[in-house]
C-alpha positions as CSV (number, residue, x, y, z in Angstrom):
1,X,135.3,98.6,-53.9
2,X,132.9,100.3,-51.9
3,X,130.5,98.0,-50.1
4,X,127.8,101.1,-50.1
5,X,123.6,100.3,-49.4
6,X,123.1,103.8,-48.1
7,X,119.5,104.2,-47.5
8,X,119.3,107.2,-44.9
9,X,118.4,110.1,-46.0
10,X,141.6,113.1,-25.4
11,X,144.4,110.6,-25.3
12,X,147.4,112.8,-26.4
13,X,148.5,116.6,-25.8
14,X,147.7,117.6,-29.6
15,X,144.0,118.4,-28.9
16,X,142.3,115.3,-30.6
17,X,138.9,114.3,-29.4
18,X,139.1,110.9,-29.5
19,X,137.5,108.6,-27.8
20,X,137.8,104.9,-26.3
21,X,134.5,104.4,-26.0
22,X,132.7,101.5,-28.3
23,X,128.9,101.7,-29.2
24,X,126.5,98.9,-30.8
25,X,126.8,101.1,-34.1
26,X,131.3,100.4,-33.6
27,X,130.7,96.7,-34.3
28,X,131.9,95.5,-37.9
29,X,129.2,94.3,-39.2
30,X,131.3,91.9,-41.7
31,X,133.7,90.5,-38.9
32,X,132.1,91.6,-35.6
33,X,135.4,93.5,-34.6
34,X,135.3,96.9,-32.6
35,X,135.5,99.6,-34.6
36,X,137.7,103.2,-33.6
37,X,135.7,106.6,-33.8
38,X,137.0,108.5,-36.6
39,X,135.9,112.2,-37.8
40,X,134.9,112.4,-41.5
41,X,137.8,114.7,-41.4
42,X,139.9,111.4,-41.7
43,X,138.3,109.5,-44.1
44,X,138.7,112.5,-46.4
45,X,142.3,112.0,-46.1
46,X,142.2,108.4,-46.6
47,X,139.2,107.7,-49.4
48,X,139.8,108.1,-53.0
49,X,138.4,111.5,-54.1
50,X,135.3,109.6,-55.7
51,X,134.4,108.8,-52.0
52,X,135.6,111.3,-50.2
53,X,134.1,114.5,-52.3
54,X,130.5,113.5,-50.1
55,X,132.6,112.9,-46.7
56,X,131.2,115.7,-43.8
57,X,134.2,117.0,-42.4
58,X,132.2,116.4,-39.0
59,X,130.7,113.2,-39.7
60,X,130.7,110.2,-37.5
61,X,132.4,107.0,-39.0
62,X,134.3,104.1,-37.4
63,X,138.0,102.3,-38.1
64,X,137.7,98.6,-38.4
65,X,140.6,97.3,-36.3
66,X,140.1,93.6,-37.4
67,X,143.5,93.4,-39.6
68,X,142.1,91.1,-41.5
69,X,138.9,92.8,-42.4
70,X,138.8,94.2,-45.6
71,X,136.3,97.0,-44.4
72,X,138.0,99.7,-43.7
73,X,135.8,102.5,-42.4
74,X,132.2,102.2,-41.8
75,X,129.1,103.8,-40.9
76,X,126.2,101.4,-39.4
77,X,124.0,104.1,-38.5
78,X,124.8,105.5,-42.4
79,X,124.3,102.1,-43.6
80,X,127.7,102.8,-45.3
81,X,131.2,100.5,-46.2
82,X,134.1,101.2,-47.9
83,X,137.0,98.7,-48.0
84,X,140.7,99.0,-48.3
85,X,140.2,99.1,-52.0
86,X,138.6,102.3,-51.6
87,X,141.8,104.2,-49.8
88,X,144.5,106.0,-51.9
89,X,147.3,104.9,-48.9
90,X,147.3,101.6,-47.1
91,X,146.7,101.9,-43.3
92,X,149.4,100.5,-41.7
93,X,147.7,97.6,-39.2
94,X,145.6,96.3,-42.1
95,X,146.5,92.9,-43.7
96,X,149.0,93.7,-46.9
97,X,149.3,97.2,-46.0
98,X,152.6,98.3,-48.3
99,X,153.8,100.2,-47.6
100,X,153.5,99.9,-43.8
101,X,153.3,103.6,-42.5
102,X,153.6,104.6,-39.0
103,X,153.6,108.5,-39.4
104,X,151.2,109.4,-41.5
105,X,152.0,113.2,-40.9
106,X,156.0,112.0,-42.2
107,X,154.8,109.2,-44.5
108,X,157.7,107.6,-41.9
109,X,157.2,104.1,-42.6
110,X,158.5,100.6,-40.5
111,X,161.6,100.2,-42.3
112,X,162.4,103.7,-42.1
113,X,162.5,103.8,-38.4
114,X,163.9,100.1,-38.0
115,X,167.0,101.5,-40.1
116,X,167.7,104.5,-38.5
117,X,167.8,102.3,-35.3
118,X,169.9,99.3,-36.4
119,X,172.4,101.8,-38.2
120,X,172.0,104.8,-36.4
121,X,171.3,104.0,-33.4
122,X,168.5,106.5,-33.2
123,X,165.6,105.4,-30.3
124,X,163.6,109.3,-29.9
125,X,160.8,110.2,-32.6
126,X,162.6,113.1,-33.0
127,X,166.0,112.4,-34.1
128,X,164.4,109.4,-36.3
129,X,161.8,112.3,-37.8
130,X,164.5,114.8,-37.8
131,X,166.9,112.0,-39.7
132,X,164.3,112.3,-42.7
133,X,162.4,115.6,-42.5
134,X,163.6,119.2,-41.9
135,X,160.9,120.1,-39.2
136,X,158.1,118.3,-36.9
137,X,154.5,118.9,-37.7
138,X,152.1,117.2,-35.9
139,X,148.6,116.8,-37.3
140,X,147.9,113.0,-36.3
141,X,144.0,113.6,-35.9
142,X,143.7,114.4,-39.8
143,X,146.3,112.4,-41.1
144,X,146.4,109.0,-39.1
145,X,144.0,106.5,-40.2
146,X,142.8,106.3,-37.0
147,X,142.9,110.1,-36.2
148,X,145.0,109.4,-33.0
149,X,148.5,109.8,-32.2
150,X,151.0,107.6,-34.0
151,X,153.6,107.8,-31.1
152,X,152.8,104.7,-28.8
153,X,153.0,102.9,-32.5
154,X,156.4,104.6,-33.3
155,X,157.7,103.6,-30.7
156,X,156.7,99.8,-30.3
157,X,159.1,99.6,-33.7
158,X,161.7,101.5,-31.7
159,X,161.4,98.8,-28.9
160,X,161.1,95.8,-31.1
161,X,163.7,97.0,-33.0
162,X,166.1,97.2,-29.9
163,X,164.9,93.9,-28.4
164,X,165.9,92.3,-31.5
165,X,169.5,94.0,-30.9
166,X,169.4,92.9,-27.4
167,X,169.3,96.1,-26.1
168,X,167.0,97.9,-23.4
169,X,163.9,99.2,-24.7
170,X,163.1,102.7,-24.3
171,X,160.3,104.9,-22.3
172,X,157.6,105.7,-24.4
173,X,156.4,109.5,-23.6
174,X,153.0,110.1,-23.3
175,X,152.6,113.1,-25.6
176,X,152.2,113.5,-29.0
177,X,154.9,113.9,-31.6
């Protein structure tokens, strides 16, 4: 359910604009948490088509990264909330996300790449994307919740994976897909 009183009238080699800067208008205003700066171009991916038919692709919204927040994305300036009842896929970090993707652009979830490490003894987001999809397309800044790159995220399963195993973690890279 949308929580909704409207009353107005570069981190990775893919070309995203995001940003790590937070402003007054990035707070939650439900939990107090830091919110991420998202492009409307995301929510349009993630809102049910109710919500999302009115999203600007250029509009200015923020991520709640409070797990267990059930506000999802959020407007202050907008006066606008939607909460994870209001999405049409789970984002992965949020309390009873299932199921828990990592790659949006692969719909690659946890146990997916925990599997093809523990049997396969895959450790590279390639071979682990390549394992379930017949080409790479990257396109993180539309199609991650937090319209950022899923890699450092990919690969933290990779290494927790391996530490369970007892083996050496690997090098994350720092580009994108």
């Amino acid at each position: 359910m949308q929580i909704r009183s409207k009353n107005s009238n570069n981190c990775c080699s893919s070309g995203c604009n995001c940003s790590s800067e937070i402003t007054e208008s990035e707070i939650c205003r439900y939990c107090k948490s830091s919110g991420i700066s998202v492009k409307g171009q995301v929510l349009k991916t993630f809102l049910k088509e109710e919500w999302s038919k009115d999203i600007a692709e250029n509009a200015n919204f923020s991520l709640c990264s409070n797990p267990g927040c059930n506000i999802s994305y959020f407007s202050n300036r907008e006066n606008v909330y939607f909460t994870t009842e209001d999405l049409k896929l789970p984002i992965w970090f949020k309390r009873g996300a299932e199921p828990k993707i990592i790659c949006y652009c692969h719909r690659i979830t946890e146990e997916m790449i925990r599997e093809q490490v523990e049997k396969h003894n895959l450790t590279s987001f390639r071979d682990i994307v390549l394992k379930y999809r017949k080409k790479i397309v990257c396109n993180c800044d539309r199609l991650n919740p937090t319209g950022n790159c899923c890699t450092k995220y990919f690969y933290a399963v990779i290494n927790d994976t391996l530490k369970s195993l007892g083996r050496p973690e690997v090098e994350v890279p720092e580009n994108c897909c």
